[in-house]
SESE-410915 format. One line per 3 residues: number of its first residue (from 1); their letters; for each residue y, x, z of C-alpha. Coordinates in Angstrom, 1 decimal, always signed. Each point is the difference from the previous one (the first is absolute). Example, Ala and Ser with C-alpha at 12.3 -4.5 7.8 and 13.67 -1.06 7.14 Angstrom:
2
1 = as = -4.5/+12.3/+7.8 ~ +3.4/+1.4/-0.7
***
This chain:
340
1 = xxx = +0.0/+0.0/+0.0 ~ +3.4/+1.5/-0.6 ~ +2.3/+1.0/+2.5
4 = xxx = +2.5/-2.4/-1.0 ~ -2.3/-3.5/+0.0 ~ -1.3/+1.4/+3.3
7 = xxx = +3.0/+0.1/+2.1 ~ +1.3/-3.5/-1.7 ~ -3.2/-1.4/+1.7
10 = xxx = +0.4/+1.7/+3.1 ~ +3.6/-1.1/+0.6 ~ +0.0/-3.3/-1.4
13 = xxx = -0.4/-3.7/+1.2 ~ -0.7/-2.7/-2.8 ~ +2.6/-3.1/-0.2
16 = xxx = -0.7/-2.0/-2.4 ~ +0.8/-3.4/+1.3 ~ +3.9/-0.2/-0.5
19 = xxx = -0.8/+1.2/-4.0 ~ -2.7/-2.8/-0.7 ~ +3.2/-2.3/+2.1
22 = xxx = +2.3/+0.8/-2.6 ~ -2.3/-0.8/-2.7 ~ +1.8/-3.2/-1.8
25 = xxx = -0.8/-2.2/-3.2 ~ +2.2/+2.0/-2.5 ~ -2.0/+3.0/+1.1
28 = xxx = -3.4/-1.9/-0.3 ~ +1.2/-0.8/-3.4 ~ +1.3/+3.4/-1.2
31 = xxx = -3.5/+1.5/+1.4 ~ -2.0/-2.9/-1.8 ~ +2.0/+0.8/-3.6
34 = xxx = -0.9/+3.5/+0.3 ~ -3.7/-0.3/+1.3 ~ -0.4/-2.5/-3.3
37 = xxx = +1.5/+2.8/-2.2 ~ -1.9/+3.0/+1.6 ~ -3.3/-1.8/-1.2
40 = xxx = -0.4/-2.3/+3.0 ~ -0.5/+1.8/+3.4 ~ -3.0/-1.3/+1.7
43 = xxx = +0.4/-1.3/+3.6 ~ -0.4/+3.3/+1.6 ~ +1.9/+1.9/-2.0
46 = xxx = +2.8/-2.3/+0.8 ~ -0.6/+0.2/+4.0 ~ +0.4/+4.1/-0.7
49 = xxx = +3.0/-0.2/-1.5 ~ +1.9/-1.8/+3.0 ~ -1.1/+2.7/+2.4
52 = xxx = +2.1/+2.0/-2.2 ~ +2.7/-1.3/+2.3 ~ -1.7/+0.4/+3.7
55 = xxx = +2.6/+2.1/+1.6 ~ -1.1/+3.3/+1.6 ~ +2.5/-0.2/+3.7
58 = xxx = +0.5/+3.9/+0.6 ~ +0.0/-0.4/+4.2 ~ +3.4/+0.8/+1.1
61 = xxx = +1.8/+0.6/-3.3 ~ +0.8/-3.2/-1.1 ~ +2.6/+0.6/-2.7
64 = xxx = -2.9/+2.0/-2.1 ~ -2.4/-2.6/-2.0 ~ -2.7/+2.3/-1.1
67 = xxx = -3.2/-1.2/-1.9 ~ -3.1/-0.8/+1.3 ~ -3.7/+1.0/-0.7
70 = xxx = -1.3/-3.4/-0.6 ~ +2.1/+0.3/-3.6 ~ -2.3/+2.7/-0.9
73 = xxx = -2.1/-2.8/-1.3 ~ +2.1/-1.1/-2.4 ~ -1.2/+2.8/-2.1
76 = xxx = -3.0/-1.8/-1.5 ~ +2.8/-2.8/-1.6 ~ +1.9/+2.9/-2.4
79 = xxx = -1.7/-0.9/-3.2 ~ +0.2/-3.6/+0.7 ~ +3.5/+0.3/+0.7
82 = xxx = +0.5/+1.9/-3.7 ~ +1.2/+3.4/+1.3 ~ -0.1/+2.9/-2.1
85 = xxx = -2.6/+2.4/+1.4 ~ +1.4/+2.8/-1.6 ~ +3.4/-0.7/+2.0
88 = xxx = -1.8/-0.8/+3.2 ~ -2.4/+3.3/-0.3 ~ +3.7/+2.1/-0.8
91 = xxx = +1.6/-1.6/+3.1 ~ -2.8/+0.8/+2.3 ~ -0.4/+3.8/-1.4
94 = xxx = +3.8/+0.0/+1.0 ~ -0.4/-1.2/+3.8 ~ -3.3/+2.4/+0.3
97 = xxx = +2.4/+3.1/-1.5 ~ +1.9/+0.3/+2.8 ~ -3.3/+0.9/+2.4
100 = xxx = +1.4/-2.4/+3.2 ~ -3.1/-2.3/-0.6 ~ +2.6/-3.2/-1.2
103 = xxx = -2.2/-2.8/-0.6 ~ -1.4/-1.0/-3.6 ~ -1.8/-2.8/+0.0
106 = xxx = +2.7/-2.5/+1.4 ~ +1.4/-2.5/-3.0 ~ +2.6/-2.6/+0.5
109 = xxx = -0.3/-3.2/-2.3 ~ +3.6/-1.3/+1.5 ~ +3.0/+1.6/+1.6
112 = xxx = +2.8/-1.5/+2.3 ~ +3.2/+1.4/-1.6 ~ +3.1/-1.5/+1.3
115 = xxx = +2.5/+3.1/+0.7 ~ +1.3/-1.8/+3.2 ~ -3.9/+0.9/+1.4
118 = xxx = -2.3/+2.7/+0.0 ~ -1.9/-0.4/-3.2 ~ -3.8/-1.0/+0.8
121 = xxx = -1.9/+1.9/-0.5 ~ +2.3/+3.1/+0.2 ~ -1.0/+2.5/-2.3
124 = xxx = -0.8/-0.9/-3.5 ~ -0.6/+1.3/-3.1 ~ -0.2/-1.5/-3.2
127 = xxx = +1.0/+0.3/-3.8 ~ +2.1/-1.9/-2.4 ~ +1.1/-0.7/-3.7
130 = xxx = +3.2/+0.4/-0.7 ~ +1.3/-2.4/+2.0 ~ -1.4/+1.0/+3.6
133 = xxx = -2.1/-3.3/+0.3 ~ -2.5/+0.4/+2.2 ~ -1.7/-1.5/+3.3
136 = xxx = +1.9/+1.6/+2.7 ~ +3.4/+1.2/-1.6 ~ +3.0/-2.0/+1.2
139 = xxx = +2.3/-2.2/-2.0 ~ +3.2/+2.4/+0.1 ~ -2.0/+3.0/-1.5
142 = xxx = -1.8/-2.6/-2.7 ~ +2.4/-0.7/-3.8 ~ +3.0/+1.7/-0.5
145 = xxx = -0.1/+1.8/+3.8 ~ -3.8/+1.6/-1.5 ~ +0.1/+3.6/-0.6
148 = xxx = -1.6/-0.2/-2.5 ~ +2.8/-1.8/-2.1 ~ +2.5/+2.1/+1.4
151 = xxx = -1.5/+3.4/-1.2 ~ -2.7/+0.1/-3.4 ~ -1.1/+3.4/+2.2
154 = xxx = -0.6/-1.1/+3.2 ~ -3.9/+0.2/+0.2 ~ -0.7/-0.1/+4.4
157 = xxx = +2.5/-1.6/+2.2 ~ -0.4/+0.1/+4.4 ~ +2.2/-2.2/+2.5
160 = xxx = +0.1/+1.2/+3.4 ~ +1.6/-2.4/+2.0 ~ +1.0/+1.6/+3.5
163 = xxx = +1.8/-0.6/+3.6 ~ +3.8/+2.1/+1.0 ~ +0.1/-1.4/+2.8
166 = xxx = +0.5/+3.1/+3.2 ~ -3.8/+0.7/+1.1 ~ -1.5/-1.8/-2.9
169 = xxx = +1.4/+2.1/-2.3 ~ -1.9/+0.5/-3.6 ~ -2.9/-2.2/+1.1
172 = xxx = -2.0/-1.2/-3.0 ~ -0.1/-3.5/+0.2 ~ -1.6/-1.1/-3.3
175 = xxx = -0.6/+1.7/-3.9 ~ -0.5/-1.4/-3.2 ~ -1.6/+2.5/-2.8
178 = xxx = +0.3/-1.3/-3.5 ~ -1.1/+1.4/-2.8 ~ +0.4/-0.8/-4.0
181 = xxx = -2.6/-1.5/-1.8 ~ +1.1/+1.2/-3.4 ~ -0.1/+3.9/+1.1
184 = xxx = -3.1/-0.6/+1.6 ~ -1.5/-1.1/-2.9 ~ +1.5/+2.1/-2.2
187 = xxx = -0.5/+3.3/-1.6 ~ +1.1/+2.4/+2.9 ~ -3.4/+2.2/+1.6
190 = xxx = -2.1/-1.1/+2.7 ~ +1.0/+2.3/+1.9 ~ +3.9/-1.1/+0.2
193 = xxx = -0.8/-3.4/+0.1 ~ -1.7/+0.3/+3.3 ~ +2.6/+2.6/+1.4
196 = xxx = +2.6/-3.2/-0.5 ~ -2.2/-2.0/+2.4 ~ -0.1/+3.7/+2.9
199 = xxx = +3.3/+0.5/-0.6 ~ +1.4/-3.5/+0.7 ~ -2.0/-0.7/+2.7
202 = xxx = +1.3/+3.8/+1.8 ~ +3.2/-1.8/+0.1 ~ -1.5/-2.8/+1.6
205 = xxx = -1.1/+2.0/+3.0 ~ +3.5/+1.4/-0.1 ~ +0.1/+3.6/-2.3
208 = xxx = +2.5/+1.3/-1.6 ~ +0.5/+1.7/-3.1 ~ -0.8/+3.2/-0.5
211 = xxx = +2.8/+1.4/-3.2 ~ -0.2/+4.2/+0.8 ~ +3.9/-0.1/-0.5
214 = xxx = +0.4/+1.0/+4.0 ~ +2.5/-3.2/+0.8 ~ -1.6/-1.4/+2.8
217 = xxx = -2.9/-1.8/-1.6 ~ -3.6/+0.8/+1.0 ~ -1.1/+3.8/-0.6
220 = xxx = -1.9/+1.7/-2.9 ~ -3.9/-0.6/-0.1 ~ -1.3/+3.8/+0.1
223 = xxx = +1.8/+2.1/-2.8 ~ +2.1/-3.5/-1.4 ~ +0.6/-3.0/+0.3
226 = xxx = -2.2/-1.4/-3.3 ~ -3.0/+0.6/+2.7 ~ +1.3/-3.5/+2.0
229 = xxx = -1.5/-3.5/-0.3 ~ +3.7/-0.4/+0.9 ~ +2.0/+1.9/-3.1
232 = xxx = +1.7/-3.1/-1.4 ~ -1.6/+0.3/-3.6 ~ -4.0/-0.5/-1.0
235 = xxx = +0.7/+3.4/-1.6 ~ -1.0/+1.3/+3.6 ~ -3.6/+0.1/+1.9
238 = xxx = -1.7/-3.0/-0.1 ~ -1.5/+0.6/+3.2 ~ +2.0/+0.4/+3.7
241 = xxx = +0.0/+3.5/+1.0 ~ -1.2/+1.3/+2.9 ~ +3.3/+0.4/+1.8
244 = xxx = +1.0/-4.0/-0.9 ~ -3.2/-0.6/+1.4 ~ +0.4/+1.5/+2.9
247 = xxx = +3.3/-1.6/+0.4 ~ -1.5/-3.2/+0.1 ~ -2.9/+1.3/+2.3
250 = xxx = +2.7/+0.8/+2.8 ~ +1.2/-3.5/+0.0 ~ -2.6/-2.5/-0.7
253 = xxx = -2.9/+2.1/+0.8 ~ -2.5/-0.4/+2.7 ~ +2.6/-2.4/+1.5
256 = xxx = +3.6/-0.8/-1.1 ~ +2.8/+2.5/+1.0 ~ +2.9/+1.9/-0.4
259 = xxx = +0.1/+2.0/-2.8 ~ +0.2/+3.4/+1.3 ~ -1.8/+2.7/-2.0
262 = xxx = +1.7/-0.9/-3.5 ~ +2.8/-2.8/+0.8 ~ +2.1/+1.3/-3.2
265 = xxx = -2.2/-1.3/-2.3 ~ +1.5/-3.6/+1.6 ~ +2.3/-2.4/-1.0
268 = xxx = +2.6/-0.3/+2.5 ~ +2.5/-2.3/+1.3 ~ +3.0/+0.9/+2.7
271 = xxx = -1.8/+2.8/+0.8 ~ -3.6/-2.0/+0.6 ~ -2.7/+0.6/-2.2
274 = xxx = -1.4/-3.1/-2.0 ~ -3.4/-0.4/+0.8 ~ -2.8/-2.9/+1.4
277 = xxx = +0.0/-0.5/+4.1 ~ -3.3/-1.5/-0.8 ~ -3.1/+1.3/-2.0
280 = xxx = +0.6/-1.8/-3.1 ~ -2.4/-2.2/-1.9 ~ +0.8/-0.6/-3.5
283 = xxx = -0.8/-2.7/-2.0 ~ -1.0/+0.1/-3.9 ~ +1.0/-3.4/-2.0
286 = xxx = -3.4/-1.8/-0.6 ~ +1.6/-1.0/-3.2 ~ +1.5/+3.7/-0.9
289 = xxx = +0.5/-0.2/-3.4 ~ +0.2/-3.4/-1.0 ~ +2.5/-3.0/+1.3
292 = xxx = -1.4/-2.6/+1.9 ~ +3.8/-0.7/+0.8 ~ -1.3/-3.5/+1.7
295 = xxx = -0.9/+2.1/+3.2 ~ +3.1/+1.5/+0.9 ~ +1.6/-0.3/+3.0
298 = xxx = -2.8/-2.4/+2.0 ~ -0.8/+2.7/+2.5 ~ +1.9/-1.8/+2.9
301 = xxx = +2.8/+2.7/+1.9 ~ +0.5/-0.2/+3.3 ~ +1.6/+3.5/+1.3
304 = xxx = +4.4/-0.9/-0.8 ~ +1.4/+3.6/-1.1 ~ +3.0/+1.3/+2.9
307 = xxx = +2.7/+1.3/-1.1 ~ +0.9/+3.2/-1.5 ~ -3.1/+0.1/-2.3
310 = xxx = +0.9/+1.9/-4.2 ~ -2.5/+0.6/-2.3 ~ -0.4/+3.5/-2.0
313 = xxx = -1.1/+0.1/-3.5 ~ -1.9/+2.3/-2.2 ~ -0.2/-0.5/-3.8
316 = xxx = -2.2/+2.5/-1.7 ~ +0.9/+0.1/-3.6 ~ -2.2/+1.2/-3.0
319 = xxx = +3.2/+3.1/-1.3 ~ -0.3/+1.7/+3.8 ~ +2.4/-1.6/+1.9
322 = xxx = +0.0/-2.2/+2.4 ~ +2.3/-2.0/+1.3 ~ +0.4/-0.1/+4.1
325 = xxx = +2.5/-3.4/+1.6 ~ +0.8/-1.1/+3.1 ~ -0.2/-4.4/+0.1
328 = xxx = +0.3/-2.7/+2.7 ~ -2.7/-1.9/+1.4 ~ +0.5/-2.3/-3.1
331 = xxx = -0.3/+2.7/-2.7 ~ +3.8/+0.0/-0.7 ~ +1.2/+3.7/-0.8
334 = xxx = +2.6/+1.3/+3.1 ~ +0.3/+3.0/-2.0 ~ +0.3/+1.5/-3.6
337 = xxx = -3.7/+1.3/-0.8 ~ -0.6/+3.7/+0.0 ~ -2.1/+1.5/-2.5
340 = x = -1.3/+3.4/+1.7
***
């Protein structure tokens, strides 16, 4: 068993009553459109997919809604659900890259997304055409705020949404990975397909880039920079090096600390490092790949963001750059993008 799935189980209480409360008839409905479409879902494939929204209660951290074990079995309804196995197989090579033992058999067929909560569950990754639909993204980063409409280059994309607040400071509170359909399909290697997926979801655990140009971003990998998981280009490694990896060790890994041995390789905020105060437990998009827009947003919310909470985005793009921007809570830019 990883190391990651383990301590979820150890820590965690199941409450799943308030979720099943919440269910209501437009959900029923929305579930019983999709289950027609995704070649009708016998009874207990149905009765699986609401434990996808049994809360795991971390005891004595109640502003952190982490997943719970019982979603591992949701694995078994990916094909029925349509998602692309190739996608799902790249997202879960990502989450094992970075050595921590992240869980990779959880799926999420719904997600809660209403920027005034947590989002349910609250990591997430997913891919998109070009018009970042999917299960799981919310409405203000969906049309003309997708980022994949605002850039033709912009192939990996990772919101970090994060408390300011004095002793809270640069506490994850939720991510959202998306990745483009049309690059994953496309004609770019292998190789750099999947180091989209790694690189994306580094940010998501809180790195930072790594550029070699010495201006405060993360240092070189060895003899350069290109050796980073975290160079902003797929012209660099396609795997994490060993010092990224030992980066993340120090703070995730055998329980969830301060980074001490590497804490450049960081984000940071006011002087706090951007990182998870819990072990994180990401979630893979059951229908990664495809639409299934019916689903979206049913996973009921029930943990109100405080104050004080901005959102950092990264935007890989296909020509090496990347494109780094401070939001609010709702996605709205507070300042001008910086492309480092």
């Amino acid at each position: 068993m990883k190391a990651g799935l383990s301590r979820a189980t150890t820590v965690a209480n199941y409450d799943c009553g308030p979720r099943f409360m919440n269910v209501n008839s437009g959900l029923l409905s929305a579930w019983a459109g999709v289950f027609r479409r995704a070649f009708r879902l016998v009874l207990p494939g149905v009765g699986l997919l609401f434990f996808l929204n049994c809360r795991l209660a971390v005891p004595g951290d109640e502003s952190v809604d982490q997943s719970g074990a019982l979603v591992a079995l949701l694995s078994s309804s990916v094909q029925v659900l349509g998602g692309d196995s190739t996608l799902i197989n790249r997202a879960t090579t990502g989450l094992d890259a970075w050595q921590i033992g992240l869980g990779t058999s959880f799926r999420g067929g719904a997600r809660g997304v209403s920027t005034a909560f947590q989002f349910s569950p609250p990591n997430w990754i997913t891919s998109s055409g070009d018009d970042c639909v999917a299960v799981g993204i919310p409405d203000a980063l969906k049309g003309s705020g997708c980022v994949f409409a605002q850039s033709s280059s912009t192939i990996g994309v990772c919101w970090t949404r994060i408390l300011t607040s004095a002793g809270q400071a640069g506490r994850i509170l939720d991510t959202t990975a998306l990745m483009r359909n049309s690059y994953q399909s496309g004609a770019a290697s292998a190789a750099d397909k999947q180091s989209v997926f790694t690189h994306e979801i580094g940010h998501c655990l809180g790195l930072q880039h790594t550029t070699g140009d010495g201006t405060g971003t993360a240092p070189d990998c060895g003899a350069s920079a290109l050796n980073c998981i975290m160079f902003p280009s797929t012209a660099g490694a396609d795997t994490p090096h060993a010092s990224e990896i030992s980066a993340v060790q120090s703070a995730y890994s055998p329980t969830v600390q301060s980074p001490t041995v590497d804490s450049s390789r960081y984000f940071s905020t006011s002087g706090s490092v951007v990182r998870h105060w819990s072990f994180p437990t990401f979630f893979v998009s059951a229908s990664i790949g495809n639409g299934f827009s019916a689903l979206e947003g049913t996973a009921p919310q029930t943990l109100p963001l405080p104050a004080g909470v901005i959102t950092i985005m990264h935007a890989l793009h296909e020509d090496g750059s990347e494109t780094v921007q401070i939001l609010d809570r709702d996605f709205r830019p507070l300042f001008a993008p910086a492309n480092p």
